[in-house]
C-alpha positions in Angstrom: 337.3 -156.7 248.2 335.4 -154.2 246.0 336.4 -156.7 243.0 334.6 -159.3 244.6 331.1 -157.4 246.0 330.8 -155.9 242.2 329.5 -159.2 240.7 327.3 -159.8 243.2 326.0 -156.4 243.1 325.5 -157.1 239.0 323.5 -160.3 240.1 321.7 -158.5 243.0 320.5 -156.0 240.1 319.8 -158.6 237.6 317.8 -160.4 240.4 315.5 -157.5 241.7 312.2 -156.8 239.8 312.0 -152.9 238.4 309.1 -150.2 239.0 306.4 -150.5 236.8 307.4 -146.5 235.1 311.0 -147.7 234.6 309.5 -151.2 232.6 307.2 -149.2 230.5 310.5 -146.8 229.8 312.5 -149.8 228.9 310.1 -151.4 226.6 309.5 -147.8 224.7 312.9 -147.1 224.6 313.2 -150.8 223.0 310.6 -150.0 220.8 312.2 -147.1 219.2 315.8 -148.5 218.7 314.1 -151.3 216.8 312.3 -149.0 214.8 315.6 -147.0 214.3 317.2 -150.2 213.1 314.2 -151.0 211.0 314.6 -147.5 209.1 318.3 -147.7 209.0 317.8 -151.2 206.8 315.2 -149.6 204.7 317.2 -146.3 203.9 320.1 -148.6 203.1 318.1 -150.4 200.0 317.0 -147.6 199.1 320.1 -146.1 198.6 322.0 -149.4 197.2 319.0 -150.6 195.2 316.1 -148.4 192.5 314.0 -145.4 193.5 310.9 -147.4 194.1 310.1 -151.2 194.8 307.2 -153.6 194.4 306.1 -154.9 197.9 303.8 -158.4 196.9 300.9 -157.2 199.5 297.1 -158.3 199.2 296.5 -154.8 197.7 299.3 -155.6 195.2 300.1 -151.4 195.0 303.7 -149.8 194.1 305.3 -148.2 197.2 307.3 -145.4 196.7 310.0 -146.2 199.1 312.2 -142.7 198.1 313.7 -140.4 201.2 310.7 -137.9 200.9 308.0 -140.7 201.1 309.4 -142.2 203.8 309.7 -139.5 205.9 306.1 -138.5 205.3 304.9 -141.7 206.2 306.5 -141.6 209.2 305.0 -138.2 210.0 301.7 -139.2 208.9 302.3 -142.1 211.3 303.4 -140.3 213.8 300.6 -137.4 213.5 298.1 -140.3 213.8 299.3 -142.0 216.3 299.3 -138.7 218.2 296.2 -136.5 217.8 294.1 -140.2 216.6 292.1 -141.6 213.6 290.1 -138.4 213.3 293.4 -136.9 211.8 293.0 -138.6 208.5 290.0 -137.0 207.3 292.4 -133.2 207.4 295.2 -134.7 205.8 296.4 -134.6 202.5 295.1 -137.4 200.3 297.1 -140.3 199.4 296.9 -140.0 195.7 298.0 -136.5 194.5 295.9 -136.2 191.3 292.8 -137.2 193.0 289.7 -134.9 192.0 287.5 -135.1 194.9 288.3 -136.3 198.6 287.7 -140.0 199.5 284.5 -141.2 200.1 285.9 -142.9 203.3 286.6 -139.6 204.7 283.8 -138.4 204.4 280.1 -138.3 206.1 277.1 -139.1 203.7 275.5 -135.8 203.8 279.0 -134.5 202.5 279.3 -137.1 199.7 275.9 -135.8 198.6 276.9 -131.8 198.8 280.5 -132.9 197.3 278.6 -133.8 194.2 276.6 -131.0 194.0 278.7 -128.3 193.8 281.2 -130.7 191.5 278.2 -130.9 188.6 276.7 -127.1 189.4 279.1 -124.9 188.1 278.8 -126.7 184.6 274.9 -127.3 184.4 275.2 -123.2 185.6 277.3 -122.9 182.1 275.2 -125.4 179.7 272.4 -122.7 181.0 274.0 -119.8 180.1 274.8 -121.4 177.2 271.4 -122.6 176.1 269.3 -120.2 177.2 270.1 -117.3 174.6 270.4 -119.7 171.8 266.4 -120.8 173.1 265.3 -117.0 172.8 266.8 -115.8 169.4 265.3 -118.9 168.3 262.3 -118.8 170.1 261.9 -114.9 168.8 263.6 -115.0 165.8 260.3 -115.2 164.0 259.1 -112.0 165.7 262.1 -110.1 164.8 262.5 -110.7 161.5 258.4 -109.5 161.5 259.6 -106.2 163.1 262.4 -105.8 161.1 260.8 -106.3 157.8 257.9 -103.7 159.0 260.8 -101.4 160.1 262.6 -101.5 156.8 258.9 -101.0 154.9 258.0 -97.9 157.5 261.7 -96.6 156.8 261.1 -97.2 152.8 257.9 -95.1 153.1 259.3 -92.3 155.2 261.9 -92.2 152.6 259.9 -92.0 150.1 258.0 -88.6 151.2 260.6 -87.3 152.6 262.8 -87.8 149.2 259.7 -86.6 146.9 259.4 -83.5 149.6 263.3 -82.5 149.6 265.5 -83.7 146.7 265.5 -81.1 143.9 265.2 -82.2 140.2 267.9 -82.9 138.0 269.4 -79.4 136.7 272.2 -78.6 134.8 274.2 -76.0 136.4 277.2 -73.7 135.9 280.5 -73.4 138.1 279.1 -70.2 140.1 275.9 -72.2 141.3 278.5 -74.9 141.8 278.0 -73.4 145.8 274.4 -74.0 146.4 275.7 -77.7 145.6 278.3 -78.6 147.8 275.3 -77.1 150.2 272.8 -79.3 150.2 271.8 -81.4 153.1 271.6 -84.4 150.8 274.5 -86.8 148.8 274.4 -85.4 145.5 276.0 -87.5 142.6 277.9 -84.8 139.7 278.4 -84.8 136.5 280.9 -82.8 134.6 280.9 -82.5 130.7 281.0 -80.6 127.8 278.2 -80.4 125.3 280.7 -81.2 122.6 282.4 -84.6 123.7 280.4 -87.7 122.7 280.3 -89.5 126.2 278.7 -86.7 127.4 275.8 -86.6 124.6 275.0 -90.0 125.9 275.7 -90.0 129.7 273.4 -86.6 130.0 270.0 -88.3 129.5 271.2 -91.0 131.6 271.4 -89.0 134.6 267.7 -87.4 134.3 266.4 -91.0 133.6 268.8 -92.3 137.1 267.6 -89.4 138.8 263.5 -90.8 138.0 265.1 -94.3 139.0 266.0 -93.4 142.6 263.3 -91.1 143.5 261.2 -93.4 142.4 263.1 -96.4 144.8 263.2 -93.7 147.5 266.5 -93.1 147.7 267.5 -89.6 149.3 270.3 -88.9 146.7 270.2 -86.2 144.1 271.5 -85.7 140.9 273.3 -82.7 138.5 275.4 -81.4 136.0 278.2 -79.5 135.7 278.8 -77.7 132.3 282.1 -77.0 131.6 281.6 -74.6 128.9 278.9 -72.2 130.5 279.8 -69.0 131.6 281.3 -68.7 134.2 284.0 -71.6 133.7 286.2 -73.6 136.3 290.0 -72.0 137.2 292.6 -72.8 135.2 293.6 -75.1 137.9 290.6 -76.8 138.2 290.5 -77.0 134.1 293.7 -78.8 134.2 292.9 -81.1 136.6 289.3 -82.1 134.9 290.1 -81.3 130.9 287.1 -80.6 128.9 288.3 -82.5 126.3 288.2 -85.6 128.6 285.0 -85.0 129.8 282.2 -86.7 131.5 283.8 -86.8 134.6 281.7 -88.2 138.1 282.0 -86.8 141.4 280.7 -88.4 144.5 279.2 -84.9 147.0 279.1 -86.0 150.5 277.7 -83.5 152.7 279.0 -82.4 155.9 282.1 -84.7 155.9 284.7 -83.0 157.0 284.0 -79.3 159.9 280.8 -78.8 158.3 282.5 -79.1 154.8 281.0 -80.9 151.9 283.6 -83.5 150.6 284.3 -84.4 147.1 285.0 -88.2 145.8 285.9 -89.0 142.3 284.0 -92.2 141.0 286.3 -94.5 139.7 283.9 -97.4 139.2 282.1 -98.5 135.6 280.2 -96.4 133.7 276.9 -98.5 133.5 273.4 -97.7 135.3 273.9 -100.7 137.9 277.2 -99.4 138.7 276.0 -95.9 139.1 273.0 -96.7 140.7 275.0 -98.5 143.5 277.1 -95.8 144.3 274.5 -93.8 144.7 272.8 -96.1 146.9 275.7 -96.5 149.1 275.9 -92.6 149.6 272.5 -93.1 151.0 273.4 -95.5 154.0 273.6 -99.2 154.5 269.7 -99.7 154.6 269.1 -97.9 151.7 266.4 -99.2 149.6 267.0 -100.9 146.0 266.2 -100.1 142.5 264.7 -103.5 140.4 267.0 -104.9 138.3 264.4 -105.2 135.5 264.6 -101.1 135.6 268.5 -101.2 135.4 268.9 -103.3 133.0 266.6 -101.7 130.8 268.2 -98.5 130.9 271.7 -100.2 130.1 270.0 -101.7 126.9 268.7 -97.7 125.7 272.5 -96.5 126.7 274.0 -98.7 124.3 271.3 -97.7 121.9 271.6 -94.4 122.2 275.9 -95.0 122.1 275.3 -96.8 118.5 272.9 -93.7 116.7 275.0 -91.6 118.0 278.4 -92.7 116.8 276.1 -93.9 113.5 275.6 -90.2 113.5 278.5 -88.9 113.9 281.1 -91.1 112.2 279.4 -93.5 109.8 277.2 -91.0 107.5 280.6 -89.9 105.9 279.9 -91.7 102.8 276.2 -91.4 102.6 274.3 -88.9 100.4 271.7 -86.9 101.9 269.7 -84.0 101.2 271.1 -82.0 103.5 274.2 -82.0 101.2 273.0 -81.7 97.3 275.1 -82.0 94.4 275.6 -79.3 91.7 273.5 -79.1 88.5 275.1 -80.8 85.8 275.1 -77.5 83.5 277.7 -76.3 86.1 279.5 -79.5 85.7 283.6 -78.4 85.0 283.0 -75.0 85.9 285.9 -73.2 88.7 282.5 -71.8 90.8 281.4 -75.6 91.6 282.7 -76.6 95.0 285.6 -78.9 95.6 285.6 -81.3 98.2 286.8 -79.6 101.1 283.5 -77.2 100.9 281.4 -80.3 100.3 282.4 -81.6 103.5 282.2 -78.3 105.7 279.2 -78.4 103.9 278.2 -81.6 105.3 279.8 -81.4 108.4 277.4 -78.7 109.2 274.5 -80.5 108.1 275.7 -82.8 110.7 276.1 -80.5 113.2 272.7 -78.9 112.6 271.0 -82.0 112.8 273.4 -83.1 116.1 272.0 -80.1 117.4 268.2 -81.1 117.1 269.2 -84.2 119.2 266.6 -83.9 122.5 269.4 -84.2 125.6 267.6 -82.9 128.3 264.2 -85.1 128.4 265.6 -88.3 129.1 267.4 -91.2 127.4 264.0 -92.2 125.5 264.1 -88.9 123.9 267.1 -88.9 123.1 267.2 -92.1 121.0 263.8 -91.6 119.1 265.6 -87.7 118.4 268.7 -89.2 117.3 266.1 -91.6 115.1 264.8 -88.8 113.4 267.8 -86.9 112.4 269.6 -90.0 111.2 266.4 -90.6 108.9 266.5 -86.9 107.8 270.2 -87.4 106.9 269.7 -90.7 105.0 267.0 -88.8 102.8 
């Protein structure tokens, strides 16, 4: 009996309408297991065929149909469909390397301020950019004015300041060697002895520099060291500066090292331009400069004055002079004449006596018009 009341209690069912909140259930419930079944295909090609498909749509895009793109559609889907269309303008945009958010997302007031603040920040930095490189052009007239009038004012404070304070060339011994190392100014040195022939020529060159840079304004002084005056150098000191090799050049920088003066040997050529620049670079990097007319000049007299002297001193050997005169010819044969060796003592003194007579201390123009004189006194 129950066997036969179930069928019609199937039909009975089948037959009767249902509630209105069970129907919407139903069709939801339908809804989602076609969905389900719907995913279920799509995750199958995915798996069995490529990453990524072509769908042939009116936009004709490529849809990434990978696991992770799927299941953010669906969530985007789903977060739409629950919170509404307003949701899309917070979400994250469709295209990953997009620059600025959609237009379509957007109001028009915020398309306008998006742009704004997009092309600010660099017009901000073509300012910055511009705006110095317009002054120092727009001034750079001015300051090279100023600058020039600075350098003048400088060059004429210099100037007084230099004729006021820098002592005169002098020639010194080593016990005044002190007063020296002392002075507030750069001080250029020159050690010789009176009997080498470099320093017969480099002597009047330093009085004539010394008129060069005073005369240029140039706060440096100049001096001598004489090896041979009383009181000499230690022993140490003579061994590490020989006589014999002398001139020597030292560089005096005052105050260099705890107060100390310090001492630099110049190891640069031995011509006025060369001299002159060291001593203009003891003075600073804005000291002034000596014409190169001036210079040159004075490196013409020292090779002058080099060629009398050695004329002088080596090439007279052979010559004749008065200074030397030969012996009567009624003493001719006789064992009182002189030989040769007192000949030339003879005339090695003569040399020496007119060598002597050479003007060292006056300048290099003395010395050459000296040095003149004596060789025509020799010649006869």
């Amino acid at each position: 009996r129950g066997r036969e009341a179930w069928p019609a209690l199937s039909v009975s069912c089948r037959a009767a309408p249902l509630p209105p909140r069970l129907q919407s259930f139903s069709t939801s419930s339908k809804i989602k297991e076609d969905e389900a079944t719907k995913d279920q295909s799509q995750d199958s090609l995915s798996v069995a065929g490529p990453a990524s498909v072509t769908v042939a749509d009116d936009s004709s895009k490529e849809v990434d149909n990978s696991i992770e793109a799927i299941l953010a559609r669906s969530q985007r889907k789903e977060l739409i469909e629950r919170v509404g269309p307003q949701a899309v303008r917070y979400l994250p945009t469709e295209d990953p390397n997009a620059f600025l958010i959609p237009d379509s997302r957007l109001e028009p007031a915020e398309r306008t301020w998006q742009k704004v603040f997009v092309a600010l920040p660099w017009a901000v930095f073509a300012c910055m950019l511009a705006v110095p490189l317009l002054l120092v052009r727009g001034n750079l007239p001015f300051l090279q004015r100023r600058a020039e009038d600075d350098r003048q004012a400088s060059a004429r404070r210099n100037a007084g300041y230099v004729a006021e304070r820098i002592p005169e060339f002098q020639i010194v011994n080593f016990g005044q060697m002190p007063d020296i190392l002392e002075r507030p100014f750069p001080t250029v040195l020159l050690l010789f002895h009176p009997a080498t022939f470099a320093s017969k020529v480099f002597l009047p060159v330093f009085q004539d520099l010394q008129s060069l840079l005073r005369k240029a304004g140039i706060p440096v002084s100049l001096a001598a060291l004489d090896l041979s005056a009383s009181p000499g150098p230690a022993e140490s000191f003579s061994w590490e500066y020989p006589s014999a090799m002398s001139p020597h050049i030292q560089l005096v920088v005052p105050r260099a090292t705890d107060g100390e003066a310090g001492v630099v040997d110049y190891d640069g050529r031995w011509t006025a331009s060369d001299l002159a620049a060291a001593a203009s670079s003891l003075a600073g990097p804005r000291a002034p400069e000596i014409a190169n007319e001036e210079l040159q000049l004075l490196d013409a007299q020292i090779e002058k004055l080099r060629d009398l002297l050695f004329e002088l001193l080596f090439l007279e050997d052979g010559v004749e002079s008065k200074a030397v005169q030969k012996a009567p010819w009624w003493r001719f044969g006789r064992r009182a004449a002189k030989d040769e060796e007192a000949i030339a003592k003879e005339r090695s003194a003569a040399v020496k006596q007119l060598e002597d007579r050479i003007d060292r201390l006056n300048g290099i123009g003395a010395a050459i018009s000296s040095c003149e004189q004596a060789l025509a006194e020799f010649r006869g």
